[in-house]
C-alpha positions in Angstrom: 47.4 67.8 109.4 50.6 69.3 107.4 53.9 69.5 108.6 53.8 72.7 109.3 51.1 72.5 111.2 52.7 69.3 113.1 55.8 71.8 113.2 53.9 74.7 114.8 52.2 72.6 117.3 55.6 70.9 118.1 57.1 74.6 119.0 53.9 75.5 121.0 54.1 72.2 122.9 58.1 72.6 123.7 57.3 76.2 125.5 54.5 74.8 127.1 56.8 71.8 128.7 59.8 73.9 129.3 57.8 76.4 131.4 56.5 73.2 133.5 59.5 70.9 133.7 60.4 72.3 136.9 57.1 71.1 138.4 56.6 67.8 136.9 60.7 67.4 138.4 59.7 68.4 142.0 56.6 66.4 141.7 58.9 63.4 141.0 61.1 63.7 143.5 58.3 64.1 145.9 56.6 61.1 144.6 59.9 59.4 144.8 61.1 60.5 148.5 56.7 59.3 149.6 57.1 56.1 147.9 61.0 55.4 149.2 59.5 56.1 152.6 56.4 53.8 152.5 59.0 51.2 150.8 61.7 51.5 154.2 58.4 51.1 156.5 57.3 48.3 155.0 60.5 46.6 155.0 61.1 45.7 151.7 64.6 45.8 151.7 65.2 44.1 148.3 62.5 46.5 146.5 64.1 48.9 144.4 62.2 52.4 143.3 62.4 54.0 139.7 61.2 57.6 139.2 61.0 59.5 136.3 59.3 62.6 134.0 58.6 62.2 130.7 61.1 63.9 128.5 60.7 66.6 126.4 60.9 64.4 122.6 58.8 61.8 124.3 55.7 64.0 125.3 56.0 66.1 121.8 55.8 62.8 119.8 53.0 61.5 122.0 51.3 64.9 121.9 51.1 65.4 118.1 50.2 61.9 117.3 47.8 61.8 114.2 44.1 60.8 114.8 44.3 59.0 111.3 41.8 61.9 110.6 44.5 64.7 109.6 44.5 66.0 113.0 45.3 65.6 116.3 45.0 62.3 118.1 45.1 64.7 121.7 42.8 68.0 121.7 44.4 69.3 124.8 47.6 67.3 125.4 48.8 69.3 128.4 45.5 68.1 130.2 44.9 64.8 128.0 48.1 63.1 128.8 48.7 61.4 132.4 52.0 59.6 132.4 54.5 63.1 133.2 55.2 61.7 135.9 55.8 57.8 137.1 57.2 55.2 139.2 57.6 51.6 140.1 59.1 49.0 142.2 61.2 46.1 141.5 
């Protein structure tokens, strides 16, 4: 893997996240308002939720991680990677 190449894959993988960002935000906040709800009808009063997509420098440094190889550690990040989206209670 050059630079270049890392450098290419990095301005492929930045269009591919800005033209989904929107999504993986609405998919949050839905996440968020479902697990806020199941939170108040349980009662846990003290619990406190955290929501939150993955940002943009984050995924592309994940996503064009080395395999040790000279290539790619992910094939197909945009399908390969799982954690756009998360959450959790305290």
């Amino acid at each position: 893997m050059t630079g270049s190449s890392r450098e290419s894959r990095r301005t492929e993988l930045r269009a591919w996240y800005d033209a989904h960002v929107a999504e993986l935000r609405a998919l949050e906040a839905a996440f968020g308002t479902h697990l806020g709800d199941a939170i108040r009808s349980a009662h846990l009063d003290d619990a406190r939720l955290e929501t939150r997509t993955k940002g943009v420098e984050s995924f592309l440094e994940k996503a064009t991680k080395s395999d040790g190889r000279g290539g790619f550690k992910y094939a197909d990040p945009a399908g390969q990677l799982t954690d756009f989206v998360g959450a959790r209670v305290l």
